[in-house]
MDTraj code that builds the backbone (N, CA, C; nanometers):
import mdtraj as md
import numpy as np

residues = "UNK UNK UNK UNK UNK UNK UNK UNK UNK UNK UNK UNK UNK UNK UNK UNK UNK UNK UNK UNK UNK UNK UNK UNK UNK UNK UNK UNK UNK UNK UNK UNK UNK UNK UNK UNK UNK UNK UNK UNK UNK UNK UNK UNK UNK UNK UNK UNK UNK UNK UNK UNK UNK UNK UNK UNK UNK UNK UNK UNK UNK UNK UNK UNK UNK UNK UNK UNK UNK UNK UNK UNK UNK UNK UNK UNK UNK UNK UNK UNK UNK UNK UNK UNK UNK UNK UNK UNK UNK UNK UNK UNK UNK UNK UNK UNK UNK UNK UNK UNK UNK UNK UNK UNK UNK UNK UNK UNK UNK UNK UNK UNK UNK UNK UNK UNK UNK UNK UNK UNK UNK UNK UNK UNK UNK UNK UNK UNK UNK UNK UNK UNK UNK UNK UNK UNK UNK UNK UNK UNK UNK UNK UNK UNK UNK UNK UNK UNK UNK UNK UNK UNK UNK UNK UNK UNK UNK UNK UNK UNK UNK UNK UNK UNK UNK UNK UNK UNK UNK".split()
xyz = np.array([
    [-2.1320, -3.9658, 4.4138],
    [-2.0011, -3.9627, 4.4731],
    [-1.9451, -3.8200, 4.4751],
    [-1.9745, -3.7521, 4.3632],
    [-1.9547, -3.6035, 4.3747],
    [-2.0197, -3.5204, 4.4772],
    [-2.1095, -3.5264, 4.4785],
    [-2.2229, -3.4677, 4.5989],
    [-2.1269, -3.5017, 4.7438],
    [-2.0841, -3.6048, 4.7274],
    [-2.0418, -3.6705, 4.8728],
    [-1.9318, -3.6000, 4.8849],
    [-1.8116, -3.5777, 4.8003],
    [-1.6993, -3.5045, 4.8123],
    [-1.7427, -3.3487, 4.7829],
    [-1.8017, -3.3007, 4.7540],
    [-1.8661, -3.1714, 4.8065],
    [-1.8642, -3.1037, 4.9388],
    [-2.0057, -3.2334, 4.9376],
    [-2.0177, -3.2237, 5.0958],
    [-1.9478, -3.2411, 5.2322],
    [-1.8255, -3.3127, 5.1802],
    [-1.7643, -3.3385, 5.2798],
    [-1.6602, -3.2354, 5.2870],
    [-1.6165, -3.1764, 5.1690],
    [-1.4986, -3.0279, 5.1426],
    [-1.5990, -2.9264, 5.2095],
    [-1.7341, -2.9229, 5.1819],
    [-1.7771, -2.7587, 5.2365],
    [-1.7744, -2.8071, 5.4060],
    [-1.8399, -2.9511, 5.4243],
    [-1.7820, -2.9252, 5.6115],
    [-1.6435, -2.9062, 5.6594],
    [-1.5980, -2.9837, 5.5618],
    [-1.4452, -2.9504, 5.6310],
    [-1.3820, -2.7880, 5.6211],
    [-1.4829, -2.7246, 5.5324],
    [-1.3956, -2.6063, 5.5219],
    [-1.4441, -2.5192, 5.6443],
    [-1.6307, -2.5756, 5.6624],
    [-1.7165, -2.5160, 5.7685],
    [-1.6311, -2.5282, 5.8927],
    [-1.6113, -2.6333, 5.9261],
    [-1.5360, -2.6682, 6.0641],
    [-1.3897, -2.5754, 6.0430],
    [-1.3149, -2.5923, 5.9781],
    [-1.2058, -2.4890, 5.9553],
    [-1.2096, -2.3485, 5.9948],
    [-1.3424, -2.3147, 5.9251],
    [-1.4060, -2.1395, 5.9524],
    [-1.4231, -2.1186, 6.0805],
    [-1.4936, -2.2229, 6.1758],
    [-1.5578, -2.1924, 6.3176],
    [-1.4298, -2.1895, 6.3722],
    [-1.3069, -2.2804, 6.3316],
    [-1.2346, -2.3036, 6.4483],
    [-1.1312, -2.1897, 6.4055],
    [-1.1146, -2.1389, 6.3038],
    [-1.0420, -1.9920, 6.3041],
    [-1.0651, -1.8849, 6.3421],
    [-1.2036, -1.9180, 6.3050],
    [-1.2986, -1.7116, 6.3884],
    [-1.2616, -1.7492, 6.5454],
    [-1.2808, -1.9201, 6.6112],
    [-1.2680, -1.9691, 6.7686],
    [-1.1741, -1.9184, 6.8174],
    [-1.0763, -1.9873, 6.7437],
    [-0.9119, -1.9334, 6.7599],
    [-0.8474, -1.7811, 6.8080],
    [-0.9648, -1.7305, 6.7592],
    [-0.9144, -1.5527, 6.7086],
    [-0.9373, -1.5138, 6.8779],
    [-0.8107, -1.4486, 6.9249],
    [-0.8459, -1.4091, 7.0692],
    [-0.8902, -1.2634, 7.0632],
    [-0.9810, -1.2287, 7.1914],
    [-0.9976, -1.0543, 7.2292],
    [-0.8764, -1.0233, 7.2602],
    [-0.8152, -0.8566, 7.2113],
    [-0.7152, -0.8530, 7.2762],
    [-0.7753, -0.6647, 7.2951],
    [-0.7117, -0.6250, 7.4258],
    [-0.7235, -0.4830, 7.4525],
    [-0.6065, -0.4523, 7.4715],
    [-0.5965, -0.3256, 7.4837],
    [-0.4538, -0.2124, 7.5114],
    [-0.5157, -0.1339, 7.6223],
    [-0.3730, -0.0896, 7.6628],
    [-0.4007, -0.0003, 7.7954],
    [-0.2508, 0.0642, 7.8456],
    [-0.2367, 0.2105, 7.8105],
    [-0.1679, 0.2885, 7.8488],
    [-0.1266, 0.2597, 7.9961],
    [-0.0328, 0.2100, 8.0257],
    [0.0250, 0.1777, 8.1702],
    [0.0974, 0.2553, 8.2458],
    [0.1883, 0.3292, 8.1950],
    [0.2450, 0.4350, 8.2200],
    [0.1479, 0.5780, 8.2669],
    [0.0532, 0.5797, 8.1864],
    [-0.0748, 0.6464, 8.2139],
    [-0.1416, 0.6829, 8.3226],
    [-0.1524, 0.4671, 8.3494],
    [-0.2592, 0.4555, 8.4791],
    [-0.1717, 0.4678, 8.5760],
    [-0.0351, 0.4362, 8.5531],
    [0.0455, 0.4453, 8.7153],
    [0.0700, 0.6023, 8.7222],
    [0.1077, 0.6833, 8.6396],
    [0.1508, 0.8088, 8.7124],
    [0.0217, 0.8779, 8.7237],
    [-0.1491, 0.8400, 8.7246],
    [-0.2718, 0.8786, 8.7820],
    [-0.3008, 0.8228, 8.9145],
    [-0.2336, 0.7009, 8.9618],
    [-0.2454, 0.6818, 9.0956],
    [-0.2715, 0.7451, 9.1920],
    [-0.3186, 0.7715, 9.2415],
    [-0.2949, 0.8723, 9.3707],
    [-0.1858, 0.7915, 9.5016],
    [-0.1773, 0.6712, 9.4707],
    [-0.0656, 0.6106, 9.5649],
    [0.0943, 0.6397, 9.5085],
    [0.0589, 0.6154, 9.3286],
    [0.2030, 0.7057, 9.2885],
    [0.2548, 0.8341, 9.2658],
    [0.1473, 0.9239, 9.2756],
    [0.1504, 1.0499, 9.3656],
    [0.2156, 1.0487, 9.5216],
    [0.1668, 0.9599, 9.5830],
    [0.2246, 1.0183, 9.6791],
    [0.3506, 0.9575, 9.7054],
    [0.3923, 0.8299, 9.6775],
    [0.5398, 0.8159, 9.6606],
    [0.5836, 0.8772, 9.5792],
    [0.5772, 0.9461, 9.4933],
    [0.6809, 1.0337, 9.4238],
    [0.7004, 1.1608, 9.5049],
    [0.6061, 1.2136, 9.5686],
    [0.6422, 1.2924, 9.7065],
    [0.7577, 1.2662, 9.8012],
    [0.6812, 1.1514, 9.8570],
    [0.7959, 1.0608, 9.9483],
    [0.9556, 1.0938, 9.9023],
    [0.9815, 1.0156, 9.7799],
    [1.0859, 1.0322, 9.6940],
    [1.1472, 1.1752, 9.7212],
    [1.0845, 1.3119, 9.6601],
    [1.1417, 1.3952, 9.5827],
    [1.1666, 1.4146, 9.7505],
    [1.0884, 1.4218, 9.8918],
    [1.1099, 1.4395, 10.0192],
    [1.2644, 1.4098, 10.0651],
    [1.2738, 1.2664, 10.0167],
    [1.3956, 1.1805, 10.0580],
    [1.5060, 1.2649, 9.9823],
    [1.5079, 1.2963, 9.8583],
    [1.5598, 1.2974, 9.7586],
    [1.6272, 1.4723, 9.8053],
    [1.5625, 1.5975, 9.8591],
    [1.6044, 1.6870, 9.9083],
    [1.6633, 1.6534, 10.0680],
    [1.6409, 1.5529, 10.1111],
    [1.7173, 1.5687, 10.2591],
    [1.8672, 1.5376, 10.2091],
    [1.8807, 1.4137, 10.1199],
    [1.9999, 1.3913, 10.0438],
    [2.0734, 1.4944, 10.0292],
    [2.0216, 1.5731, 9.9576],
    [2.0497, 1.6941, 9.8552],
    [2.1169, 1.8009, 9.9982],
    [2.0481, 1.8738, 10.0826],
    [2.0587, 1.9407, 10.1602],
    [2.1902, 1.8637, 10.2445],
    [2.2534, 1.7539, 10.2765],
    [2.2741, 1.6855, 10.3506],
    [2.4130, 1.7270, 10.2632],
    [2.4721, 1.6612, 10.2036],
    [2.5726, 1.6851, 10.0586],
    [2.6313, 1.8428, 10.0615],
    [2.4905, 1.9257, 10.0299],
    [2.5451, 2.0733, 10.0292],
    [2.6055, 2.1220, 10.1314],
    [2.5661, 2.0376, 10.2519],
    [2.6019, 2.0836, 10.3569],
    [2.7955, 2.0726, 10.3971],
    [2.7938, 1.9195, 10.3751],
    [2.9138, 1.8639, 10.3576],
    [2.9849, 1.9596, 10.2446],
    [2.9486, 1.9734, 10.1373],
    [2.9882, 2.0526, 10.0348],
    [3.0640, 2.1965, 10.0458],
    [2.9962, 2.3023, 10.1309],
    [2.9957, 2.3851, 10.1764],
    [3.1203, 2.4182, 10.2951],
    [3.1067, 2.2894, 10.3968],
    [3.2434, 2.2632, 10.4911],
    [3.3455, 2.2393, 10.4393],
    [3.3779, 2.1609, 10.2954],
    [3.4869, 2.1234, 10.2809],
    [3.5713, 2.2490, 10.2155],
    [3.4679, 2.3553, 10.1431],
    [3.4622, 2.4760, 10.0679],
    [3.5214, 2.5379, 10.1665],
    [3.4784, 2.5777, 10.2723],
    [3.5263, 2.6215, 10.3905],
    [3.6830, 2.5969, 10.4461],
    [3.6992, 2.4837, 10.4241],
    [3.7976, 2.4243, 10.4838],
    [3.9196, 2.4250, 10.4315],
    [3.8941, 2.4493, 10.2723],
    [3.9750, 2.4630, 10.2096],
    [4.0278, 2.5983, 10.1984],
    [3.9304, 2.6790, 10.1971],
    [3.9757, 2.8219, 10.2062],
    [4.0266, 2.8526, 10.3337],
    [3.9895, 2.8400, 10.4169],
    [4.0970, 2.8068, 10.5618],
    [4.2221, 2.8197, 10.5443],
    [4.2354, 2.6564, 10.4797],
    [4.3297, 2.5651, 10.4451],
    [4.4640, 2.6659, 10.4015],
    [4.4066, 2.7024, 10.2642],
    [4.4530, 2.7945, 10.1697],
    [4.5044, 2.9220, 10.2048],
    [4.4165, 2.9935, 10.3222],
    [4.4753, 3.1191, 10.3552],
    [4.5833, 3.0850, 10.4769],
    [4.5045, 2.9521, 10.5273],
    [4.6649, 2.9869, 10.6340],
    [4.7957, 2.8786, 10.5630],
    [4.7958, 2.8466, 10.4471],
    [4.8845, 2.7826, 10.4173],
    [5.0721, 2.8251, 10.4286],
    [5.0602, 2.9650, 10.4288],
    [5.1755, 3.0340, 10.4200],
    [5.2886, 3.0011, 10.5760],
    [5.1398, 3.0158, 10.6197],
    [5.1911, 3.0579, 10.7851],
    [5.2391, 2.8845, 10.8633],
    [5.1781, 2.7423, 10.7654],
    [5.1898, 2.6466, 10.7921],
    [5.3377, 2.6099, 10.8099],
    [5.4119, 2.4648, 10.8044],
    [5.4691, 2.3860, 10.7811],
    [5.4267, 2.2714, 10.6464],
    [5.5169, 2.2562, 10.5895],
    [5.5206, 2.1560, 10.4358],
    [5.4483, 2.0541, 10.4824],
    [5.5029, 2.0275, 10.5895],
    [5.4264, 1.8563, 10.6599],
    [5.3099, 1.8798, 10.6922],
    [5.2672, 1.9860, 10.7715],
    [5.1280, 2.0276, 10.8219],
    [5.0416, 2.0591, 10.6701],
    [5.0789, 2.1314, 10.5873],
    [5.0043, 2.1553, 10.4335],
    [4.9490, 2.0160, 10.4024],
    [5.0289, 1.9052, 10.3706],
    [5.0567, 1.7504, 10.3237],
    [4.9067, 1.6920, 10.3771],
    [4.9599, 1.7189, 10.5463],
    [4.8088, 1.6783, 10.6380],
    [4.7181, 1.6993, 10.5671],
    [4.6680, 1.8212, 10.5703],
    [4.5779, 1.8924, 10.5560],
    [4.5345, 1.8940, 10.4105],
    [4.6395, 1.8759, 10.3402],
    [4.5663, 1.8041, 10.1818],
    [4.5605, 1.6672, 10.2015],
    [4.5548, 1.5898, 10.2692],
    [4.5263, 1.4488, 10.2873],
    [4.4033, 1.4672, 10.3300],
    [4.3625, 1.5184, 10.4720],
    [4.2649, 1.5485, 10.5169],
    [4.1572, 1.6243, 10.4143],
    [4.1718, 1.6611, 10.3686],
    [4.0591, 1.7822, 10.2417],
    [4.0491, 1.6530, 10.1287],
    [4.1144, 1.5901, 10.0986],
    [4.1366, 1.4708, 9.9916],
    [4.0219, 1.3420, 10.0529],
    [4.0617, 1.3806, 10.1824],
    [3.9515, 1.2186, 10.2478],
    [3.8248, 1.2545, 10.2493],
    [3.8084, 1.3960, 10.2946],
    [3.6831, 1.4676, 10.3261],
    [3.5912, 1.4462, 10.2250],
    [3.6495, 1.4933, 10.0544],
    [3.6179, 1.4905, 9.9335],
    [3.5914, 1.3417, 9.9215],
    [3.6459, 1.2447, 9.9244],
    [3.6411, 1.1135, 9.8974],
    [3.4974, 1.0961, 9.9820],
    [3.5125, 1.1197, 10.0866],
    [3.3889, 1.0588, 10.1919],
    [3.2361, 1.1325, 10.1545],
    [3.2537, 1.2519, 10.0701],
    [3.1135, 1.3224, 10.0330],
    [3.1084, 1.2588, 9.8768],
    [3.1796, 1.2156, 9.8014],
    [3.1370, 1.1047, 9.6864],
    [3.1182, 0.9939, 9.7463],
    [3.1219, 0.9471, 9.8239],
    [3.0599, 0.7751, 9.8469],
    [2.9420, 0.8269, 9.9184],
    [2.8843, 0.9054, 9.9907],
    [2.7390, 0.9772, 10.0442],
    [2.6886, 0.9666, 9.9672],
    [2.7293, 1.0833, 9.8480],
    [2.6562, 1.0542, 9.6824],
    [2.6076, 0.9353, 9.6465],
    [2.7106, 0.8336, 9.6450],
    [2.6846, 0.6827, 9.6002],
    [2.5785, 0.6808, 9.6450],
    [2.5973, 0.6383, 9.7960],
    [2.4654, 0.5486, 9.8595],
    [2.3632, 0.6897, 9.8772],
    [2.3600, 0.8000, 9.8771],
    [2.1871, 0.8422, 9.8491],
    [2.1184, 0.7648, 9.7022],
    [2.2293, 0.8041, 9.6005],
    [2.1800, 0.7090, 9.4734],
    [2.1049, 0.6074, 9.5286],
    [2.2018, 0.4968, 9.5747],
    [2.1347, 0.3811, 9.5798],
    [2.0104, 0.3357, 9.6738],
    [2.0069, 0.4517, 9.8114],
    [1.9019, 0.4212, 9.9338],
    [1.8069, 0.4710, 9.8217],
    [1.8143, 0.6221, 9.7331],
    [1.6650, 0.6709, 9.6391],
    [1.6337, 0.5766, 9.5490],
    [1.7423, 0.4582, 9.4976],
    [1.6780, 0.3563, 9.3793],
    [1.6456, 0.2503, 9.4403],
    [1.6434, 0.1728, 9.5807],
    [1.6118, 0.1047, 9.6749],
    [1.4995, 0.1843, 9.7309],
    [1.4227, 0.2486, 9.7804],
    [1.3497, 0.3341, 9.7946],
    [1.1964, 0.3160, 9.6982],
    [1.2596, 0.3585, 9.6089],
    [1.1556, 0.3680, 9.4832],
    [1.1388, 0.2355, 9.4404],
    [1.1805, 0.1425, 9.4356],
    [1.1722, 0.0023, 9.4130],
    [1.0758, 0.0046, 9.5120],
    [1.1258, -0.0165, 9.6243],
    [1.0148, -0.0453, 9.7503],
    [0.8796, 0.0124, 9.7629],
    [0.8421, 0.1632, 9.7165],
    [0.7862, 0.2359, 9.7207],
    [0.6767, 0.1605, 9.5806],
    [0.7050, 0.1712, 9.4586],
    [0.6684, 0.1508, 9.3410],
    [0.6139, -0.0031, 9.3146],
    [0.6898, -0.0836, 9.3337],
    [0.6634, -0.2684, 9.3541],
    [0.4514, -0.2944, 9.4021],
    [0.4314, -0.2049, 9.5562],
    [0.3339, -0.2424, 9.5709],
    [0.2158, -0.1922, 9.4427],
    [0.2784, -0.0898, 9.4055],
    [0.1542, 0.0179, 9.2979],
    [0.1544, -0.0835, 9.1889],
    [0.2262, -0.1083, 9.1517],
    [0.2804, -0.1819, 8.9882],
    [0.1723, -0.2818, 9.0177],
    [0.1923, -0.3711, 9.1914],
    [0.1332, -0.4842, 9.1607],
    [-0.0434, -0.4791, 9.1801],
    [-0.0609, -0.3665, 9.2628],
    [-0.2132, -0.2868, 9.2360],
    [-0.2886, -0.2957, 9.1018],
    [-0.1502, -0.2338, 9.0307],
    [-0.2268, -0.1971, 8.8757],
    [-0.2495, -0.3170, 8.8525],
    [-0.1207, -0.4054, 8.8022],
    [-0.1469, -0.5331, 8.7381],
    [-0.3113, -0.6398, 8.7740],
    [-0.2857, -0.5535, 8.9121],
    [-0.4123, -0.7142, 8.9629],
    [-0.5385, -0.6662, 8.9101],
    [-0.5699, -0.5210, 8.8527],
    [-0.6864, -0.4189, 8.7987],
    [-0.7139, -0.4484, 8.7187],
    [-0.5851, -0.4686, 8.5954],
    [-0.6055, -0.4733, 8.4824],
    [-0.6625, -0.6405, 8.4917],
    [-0.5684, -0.7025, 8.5161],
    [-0.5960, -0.8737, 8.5013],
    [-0.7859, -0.8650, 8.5381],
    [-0.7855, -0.8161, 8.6513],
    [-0.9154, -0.8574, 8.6591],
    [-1.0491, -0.7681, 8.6058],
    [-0.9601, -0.6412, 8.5192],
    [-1.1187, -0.6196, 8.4138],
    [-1.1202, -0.6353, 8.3006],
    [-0.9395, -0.7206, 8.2513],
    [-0.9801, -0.7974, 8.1417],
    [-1.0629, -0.9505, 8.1415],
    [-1.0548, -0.9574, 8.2591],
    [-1.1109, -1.1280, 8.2930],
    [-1.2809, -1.0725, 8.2873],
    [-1.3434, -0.9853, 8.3094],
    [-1.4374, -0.9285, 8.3564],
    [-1.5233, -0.8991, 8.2165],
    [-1.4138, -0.8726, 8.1298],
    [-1.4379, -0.8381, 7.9916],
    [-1.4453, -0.9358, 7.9183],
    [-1.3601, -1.0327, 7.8892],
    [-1.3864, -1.1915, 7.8364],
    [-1.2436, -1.0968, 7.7310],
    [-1.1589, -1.0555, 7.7841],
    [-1.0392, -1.0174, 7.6903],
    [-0.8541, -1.1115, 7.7438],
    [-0.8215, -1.1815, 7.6095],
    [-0.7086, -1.2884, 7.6153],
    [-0.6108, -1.2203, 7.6386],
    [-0.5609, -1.1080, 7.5654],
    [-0.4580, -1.0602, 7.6105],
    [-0.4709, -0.8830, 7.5830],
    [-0.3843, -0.8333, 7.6987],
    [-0.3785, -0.7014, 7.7059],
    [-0.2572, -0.6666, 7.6914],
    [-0.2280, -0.5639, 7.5712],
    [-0.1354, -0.5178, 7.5194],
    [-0.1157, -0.3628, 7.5677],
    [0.0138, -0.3442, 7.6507],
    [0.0516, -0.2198, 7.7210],
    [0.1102, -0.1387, 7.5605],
    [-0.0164, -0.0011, 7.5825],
    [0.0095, 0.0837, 7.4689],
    [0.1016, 0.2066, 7.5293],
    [0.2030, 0.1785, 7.6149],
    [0.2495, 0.3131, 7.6764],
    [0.3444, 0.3475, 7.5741],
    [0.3429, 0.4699, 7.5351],
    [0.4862, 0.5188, 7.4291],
    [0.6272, 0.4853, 7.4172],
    [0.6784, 0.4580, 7.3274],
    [0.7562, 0.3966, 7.3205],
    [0.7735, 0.2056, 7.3095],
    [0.6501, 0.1499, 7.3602],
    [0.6937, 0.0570, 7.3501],
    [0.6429, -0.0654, 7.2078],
    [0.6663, 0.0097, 7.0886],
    [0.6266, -0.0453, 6.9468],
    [0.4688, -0.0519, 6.9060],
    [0.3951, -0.0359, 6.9467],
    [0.2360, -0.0416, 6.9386],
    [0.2042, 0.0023, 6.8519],
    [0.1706, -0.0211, 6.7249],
    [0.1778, 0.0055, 6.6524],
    [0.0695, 0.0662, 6.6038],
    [-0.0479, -0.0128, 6.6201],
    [-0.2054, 0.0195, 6.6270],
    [-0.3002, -0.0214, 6.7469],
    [-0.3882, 0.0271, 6.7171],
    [-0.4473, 0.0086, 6.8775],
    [-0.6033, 0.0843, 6.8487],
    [-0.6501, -0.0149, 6.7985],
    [-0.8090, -0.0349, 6.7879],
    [-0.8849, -0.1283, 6.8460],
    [-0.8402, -0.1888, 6.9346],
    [-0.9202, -0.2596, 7.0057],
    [-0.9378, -0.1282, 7.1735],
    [-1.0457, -0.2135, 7.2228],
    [-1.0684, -0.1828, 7.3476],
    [-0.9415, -0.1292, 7.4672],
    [-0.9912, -0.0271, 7.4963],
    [-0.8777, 0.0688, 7.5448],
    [-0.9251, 0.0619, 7.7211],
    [-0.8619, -0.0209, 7.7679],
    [-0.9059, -0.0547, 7.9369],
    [-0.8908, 0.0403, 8.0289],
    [-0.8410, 0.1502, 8.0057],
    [-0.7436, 0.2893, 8.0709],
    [-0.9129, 0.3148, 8.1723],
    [-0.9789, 0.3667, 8.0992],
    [-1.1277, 0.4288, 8.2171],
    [-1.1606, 0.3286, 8.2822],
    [-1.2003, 0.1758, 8.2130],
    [-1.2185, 0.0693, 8.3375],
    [-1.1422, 0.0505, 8.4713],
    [-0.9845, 0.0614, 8.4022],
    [-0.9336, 0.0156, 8.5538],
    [-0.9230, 0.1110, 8.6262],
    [-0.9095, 0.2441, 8.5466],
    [-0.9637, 0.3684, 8.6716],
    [-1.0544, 0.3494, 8.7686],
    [-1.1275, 0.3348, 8.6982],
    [-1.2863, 0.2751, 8.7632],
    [-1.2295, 0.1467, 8.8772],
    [-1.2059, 0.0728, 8.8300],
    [-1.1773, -0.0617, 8.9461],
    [-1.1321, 0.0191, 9.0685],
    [-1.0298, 0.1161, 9.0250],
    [-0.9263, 0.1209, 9.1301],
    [-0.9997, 0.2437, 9.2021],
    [-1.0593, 0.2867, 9.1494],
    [-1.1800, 0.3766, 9.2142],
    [-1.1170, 0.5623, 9.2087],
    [-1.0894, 0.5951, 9.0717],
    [-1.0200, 0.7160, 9.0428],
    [-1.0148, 0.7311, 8.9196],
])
top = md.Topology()
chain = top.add_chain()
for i, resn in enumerate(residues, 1):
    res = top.add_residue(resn, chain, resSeq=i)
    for name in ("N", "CA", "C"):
        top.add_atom(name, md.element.get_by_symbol(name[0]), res)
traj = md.Trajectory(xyz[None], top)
């Protein structure tokens, strides 16, 4: 009867062992931040960008520059004006100013609409790389080792040259 409860504790512990080592998933890391700013597609939208991003810029200074203008105008012939005509004309310089901060706004927002649009297809490039040379690898989960985001260690399999490789760079 002893033999029997033996034997039946060392299988049960056997079966326990297989199904914990079973259990135990592959997991790899992979610098993401890495592989996207090696893209050569996020190369060239960040071109695009910094492109967009100086017409903005130039566009503003320009406005910038007129109202600079306008004011000094403004300013030198103020003497020679009327109180009511001054009033105008600081209303007018006041709207001008108002209308080159809301430009500001929306370049902000067309360059963060932009880059969304621009960035979305790359992101989903990478993702489909990685997914499919961890599937390729027989690996459960892939843990993004980009800085900053808590990683603490990172000794497993490092996917960064494979999906280069997939993506053909």
């Amino acid at each position: 009867m002893k033999n029997v409860k033996k034997i039946a504790v060392a299988l049960i512990l056997f079966v326990a062992a297989t199904s914990f080592v079973n259990a135990q998933s592959k997991v790899a890391h992979i610098n993401v931040q890495q592989l996207l700013s090696e893209m050569p597609e996020m190369k060239a939208a960040q071109a695009e960008l910094k492109k967009l991003q100086e017409t903005y810029r130039a566009d503003i200074e320009s406005s910038m520059t007129e109202l600079k203008n306008k004011y000094t105008q403004y300013s030198n012939e103020a003497t020679s004006k009327s109180e009511e005509e001054n009033q105008k004309r600081a209303v007018e310089l006041q709207g001008f100013e108002k209308n080159i901060q809301e430009a500001e706004q929306a370049a902000v927002q067309e360059m963060q609409k932009k880059q969304q649009e621009l960035y979305a297809p790359i992101s989903d490039k990478a993702k489909a790389a990685i997914e499919k040379v961890a599937a390729a690898q027989g690996f459960d989960y892939v843990v993004d080792a980009s800085p900053g985001l808590s990683l603490i260690v990172a000794k497993g399999k490092d996917l960064l040259p494979s999906v280069k490789q997939e993506l053909g760079f």
